[in-house]
N, CA, C and O atoms as a DFTB+ gen file, in Angstrom:
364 C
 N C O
     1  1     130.464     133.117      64.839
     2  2     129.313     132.314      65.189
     3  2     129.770     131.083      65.972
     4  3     130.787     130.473      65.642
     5  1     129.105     130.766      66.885
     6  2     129.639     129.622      67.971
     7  2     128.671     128.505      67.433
     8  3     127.514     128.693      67.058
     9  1     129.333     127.338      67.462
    10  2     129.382     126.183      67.016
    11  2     127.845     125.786      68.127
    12  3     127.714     126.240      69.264
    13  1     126.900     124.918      67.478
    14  2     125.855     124.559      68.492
    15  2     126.267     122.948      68.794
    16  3     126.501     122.051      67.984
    17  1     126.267     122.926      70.156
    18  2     126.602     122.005      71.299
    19  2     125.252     121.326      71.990
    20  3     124.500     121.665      72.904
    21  1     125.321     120.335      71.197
    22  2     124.030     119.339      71.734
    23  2     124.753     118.812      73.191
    24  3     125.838     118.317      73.494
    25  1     123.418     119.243      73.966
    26  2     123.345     118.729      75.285
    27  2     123.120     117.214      75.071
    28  3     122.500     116.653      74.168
    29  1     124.111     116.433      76.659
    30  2     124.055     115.084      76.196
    31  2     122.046     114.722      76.789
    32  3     121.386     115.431      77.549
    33  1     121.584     113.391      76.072
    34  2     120.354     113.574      76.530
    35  2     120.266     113.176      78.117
    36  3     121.342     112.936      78.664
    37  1     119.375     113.109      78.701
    38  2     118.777     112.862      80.413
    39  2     118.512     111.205      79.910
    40  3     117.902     110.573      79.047
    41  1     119.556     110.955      81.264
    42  2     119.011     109.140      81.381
    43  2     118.049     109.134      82.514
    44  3     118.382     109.439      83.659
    45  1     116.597     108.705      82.094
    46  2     115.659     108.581      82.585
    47  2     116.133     107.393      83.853
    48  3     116.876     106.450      83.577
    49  1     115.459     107.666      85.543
    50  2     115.613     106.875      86.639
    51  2     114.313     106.713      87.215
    52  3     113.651     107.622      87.715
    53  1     113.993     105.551      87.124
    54  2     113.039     104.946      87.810
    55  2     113.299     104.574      89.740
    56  3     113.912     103.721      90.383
    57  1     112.718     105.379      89.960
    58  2     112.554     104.571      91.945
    59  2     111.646     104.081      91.724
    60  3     110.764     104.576      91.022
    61  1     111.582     102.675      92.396
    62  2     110.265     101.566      92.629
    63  2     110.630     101.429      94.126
    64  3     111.540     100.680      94.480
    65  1     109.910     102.160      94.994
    66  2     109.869     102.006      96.427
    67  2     109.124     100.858      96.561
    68  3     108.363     100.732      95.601
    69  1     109.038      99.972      97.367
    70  2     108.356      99.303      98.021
    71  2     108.962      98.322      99.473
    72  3     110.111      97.918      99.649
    73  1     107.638      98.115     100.457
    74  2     107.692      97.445     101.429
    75  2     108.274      95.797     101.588
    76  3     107.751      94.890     100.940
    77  1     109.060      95.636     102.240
    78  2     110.449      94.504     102.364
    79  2     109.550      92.991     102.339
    80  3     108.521      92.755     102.972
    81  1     110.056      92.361     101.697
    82  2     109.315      90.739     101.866
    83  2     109.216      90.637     100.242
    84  3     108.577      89.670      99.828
    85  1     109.632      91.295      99.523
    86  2     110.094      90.362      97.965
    87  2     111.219      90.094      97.583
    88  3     112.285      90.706      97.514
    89  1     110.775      88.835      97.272
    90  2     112.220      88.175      96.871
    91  2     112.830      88.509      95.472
    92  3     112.190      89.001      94.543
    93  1     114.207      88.160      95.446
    94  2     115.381      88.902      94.328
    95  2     114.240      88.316      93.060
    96  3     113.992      89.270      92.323
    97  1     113.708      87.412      92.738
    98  2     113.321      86.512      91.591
    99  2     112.273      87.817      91.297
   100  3     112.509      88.657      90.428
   101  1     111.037      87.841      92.197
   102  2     110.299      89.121      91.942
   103  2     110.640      90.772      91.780
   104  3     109.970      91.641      91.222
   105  1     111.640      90.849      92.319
   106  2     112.679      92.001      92.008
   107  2     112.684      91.949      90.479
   108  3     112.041      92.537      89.609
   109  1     113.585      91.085      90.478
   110  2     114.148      90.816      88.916
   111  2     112.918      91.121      87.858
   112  3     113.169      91.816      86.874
   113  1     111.740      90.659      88.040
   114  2     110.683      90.666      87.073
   115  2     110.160      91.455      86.774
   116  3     109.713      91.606      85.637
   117  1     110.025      92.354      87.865
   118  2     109.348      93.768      87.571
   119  2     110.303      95.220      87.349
   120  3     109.800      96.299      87.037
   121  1     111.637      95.019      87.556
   122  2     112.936      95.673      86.577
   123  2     112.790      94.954      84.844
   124  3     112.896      95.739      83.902
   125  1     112.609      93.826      84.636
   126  2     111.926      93.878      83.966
   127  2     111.364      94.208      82.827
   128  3     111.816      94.584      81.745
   129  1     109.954      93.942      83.371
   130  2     108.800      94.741      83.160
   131  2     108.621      96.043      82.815
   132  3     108.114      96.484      81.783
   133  1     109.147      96.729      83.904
   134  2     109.564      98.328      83.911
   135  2     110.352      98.814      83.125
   136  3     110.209      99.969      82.722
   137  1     111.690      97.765      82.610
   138  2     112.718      98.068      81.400
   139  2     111.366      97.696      79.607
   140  3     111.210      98.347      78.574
   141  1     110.865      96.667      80.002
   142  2     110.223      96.549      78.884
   143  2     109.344      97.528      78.298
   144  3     109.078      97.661      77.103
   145  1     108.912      98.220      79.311
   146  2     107.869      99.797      78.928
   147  2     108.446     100.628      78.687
   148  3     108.104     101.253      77.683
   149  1     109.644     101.102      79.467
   150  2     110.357     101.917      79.122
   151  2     110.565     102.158      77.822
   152  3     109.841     102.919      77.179
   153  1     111.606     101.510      77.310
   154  2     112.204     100.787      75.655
   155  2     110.500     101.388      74.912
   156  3     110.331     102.347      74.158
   157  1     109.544     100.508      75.417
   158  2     108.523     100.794      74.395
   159  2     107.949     102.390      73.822
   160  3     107.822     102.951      72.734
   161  1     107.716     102.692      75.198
   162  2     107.520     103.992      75.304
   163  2     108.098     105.113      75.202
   164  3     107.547     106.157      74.854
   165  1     109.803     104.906      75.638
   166  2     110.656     106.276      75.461
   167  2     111.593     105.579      74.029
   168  3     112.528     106.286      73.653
   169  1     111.405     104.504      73.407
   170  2     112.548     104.284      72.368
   171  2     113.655     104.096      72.470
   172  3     114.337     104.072      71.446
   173  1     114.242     103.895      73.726
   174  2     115.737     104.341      73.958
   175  2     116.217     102.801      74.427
   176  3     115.287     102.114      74.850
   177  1     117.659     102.108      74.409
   178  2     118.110     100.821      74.384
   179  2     117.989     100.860      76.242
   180  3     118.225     101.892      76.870
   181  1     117.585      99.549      76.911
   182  2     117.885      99.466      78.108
   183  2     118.949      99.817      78.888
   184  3     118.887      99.849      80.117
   185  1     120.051     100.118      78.165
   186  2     121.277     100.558      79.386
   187  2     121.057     101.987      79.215
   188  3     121.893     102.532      79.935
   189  1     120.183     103.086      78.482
   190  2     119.637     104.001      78.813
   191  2     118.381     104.436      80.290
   192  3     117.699     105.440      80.494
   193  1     118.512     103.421      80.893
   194  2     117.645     103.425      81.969
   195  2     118.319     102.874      83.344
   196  3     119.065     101.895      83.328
   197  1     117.996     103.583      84.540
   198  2     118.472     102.982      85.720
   199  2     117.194     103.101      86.405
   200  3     116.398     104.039      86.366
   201  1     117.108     101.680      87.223
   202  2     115.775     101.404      87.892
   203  2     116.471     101.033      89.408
   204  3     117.273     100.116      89.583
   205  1     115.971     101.966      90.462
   206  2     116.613     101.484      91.693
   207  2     115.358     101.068      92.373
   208  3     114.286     101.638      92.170
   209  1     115.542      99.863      93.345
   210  2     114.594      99.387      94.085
   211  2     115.269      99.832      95.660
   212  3     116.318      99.705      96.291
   213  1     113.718     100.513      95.820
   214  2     114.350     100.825      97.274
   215  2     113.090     100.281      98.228
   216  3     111.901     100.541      98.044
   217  1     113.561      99.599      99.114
   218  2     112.973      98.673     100.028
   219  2     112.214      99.589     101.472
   220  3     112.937     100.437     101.994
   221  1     111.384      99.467     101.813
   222  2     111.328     100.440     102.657
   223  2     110.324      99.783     103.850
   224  3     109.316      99.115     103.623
   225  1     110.815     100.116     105.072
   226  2     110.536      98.851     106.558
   227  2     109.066      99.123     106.424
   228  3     108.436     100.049     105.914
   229  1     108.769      98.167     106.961
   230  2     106.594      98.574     107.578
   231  2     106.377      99.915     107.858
   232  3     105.744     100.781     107.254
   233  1     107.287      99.934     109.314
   234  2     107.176     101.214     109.802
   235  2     106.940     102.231     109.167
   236  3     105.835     102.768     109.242
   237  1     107.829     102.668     108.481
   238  2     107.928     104.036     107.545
   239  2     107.293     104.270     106.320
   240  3     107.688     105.107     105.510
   241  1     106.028     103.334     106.123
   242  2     105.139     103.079     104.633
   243  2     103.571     103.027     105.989
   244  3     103.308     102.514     107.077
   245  1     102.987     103.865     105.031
   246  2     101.671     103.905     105.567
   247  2     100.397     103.941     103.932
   248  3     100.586     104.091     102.725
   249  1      99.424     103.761     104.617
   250  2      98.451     103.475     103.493
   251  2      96.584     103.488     104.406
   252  3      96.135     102.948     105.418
   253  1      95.964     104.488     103.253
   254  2      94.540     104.632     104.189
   255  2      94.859     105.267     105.772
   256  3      94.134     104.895     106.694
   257  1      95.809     106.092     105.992
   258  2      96.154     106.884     107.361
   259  2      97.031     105.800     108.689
   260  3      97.422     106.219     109.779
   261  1      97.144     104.499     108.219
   262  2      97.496     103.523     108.691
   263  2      99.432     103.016     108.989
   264  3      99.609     102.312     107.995
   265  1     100.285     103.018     109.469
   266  2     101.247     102.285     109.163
   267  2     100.628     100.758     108.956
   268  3      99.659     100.086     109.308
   269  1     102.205     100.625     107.899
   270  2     101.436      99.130     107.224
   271  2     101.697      98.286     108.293
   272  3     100.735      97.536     108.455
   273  1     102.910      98.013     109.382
   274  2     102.839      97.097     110.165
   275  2     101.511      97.016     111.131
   276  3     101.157      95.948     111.632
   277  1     100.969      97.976     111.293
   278  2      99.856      97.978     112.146
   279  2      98.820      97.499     111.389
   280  3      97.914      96.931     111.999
   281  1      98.736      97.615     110.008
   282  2      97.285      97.252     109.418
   283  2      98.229      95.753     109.091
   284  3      97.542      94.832     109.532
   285  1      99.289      95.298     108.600
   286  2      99.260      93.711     108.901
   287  2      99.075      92.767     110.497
   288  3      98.417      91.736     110.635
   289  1      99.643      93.288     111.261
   290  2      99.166      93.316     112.487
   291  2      97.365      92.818     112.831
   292  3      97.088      91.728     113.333
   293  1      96.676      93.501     112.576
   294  2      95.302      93.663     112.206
   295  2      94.863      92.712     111.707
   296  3      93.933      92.025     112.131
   297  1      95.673      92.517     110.452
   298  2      94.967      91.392     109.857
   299  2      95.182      90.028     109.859
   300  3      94.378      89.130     109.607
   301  1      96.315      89.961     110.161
   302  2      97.046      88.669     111.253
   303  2      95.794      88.380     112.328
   304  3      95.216      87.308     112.505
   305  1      95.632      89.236     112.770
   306  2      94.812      88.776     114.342
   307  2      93.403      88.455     114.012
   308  3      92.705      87.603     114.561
   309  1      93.029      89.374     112.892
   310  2      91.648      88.623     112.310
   311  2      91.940      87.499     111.743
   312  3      91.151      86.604     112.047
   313  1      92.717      87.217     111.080
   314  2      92.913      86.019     109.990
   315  2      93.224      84.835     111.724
   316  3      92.550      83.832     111.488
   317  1      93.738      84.690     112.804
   318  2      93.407      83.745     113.648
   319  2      92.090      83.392     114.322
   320  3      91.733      82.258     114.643
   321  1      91.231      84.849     114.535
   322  2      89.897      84.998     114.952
   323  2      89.028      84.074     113.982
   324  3      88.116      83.360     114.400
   325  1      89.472      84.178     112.404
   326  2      88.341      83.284     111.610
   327  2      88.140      82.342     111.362
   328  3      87.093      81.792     111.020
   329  1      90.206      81.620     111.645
   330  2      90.070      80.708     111.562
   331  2      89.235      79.353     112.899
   332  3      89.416      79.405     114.115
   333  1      88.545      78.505     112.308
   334  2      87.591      77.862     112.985
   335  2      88.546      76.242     112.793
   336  3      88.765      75.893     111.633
   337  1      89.012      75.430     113.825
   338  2      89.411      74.219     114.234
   339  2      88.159      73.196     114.666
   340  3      87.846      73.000     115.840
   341  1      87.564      72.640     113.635
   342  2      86.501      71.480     113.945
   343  2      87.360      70.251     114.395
   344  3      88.235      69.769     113.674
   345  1      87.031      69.758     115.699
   346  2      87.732      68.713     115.700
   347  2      87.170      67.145     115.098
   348  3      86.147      67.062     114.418
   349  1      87.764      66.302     115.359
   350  2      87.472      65.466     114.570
   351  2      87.582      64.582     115.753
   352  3      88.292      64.455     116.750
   353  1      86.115      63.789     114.944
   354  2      85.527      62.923     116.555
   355  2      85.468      61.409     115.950
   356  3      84.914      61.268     114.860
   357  1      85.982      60.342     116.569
   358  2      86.130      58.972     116.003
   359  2      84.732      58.790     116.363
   360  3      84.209      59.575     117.154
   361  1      83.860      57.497     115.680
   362  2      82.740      57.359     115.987
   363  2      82.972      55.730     116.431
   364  3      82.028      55.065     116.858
């Protein structure tokens, strides 16, 4: 009879893709965050988990059929259109 051989368990990996413009501090918070659910939810000590942040340009992230640089783009140019400059008149 052959001896039973526990498989070692699966260390669960988190990808958190997201679009470039957060800083390390906000990085940090939502690794985290993400370690804190983890733990809650799977039971297992945090160095049981690897969370990679992968950064990813405007270009190559789209949303609503859109690349995102084009829909910030967009909204850049509205956000100058609304803004309104009253000048200011000495009396």
């Amino acid at each position: 009879m052959m001896p039973h051989i526990r498989a070692p368990e699966a260390m669960p990996v988190v990808n958190l893709q997201i679009t470039r413009g957060a800083t390390r501090e906000q990085k940090a918070a939502v690794v985290a965050d993400f370690t804190d659910a983890l733990v809650r939810h799977f039971g297992k000590r945090p160095e049981h988990f690897h969370i990679i942040v992968q950064e990813i340009d405007d270009e190559n992230c789209c949303s609503e059929g859109n690349l995102t640089d084009d829909c910030r783009l967009r909204q850049a140019s509205a956000a100058e259109k609304t803004v309104q400059i009253t000048p200011i008149v000495d009396s």
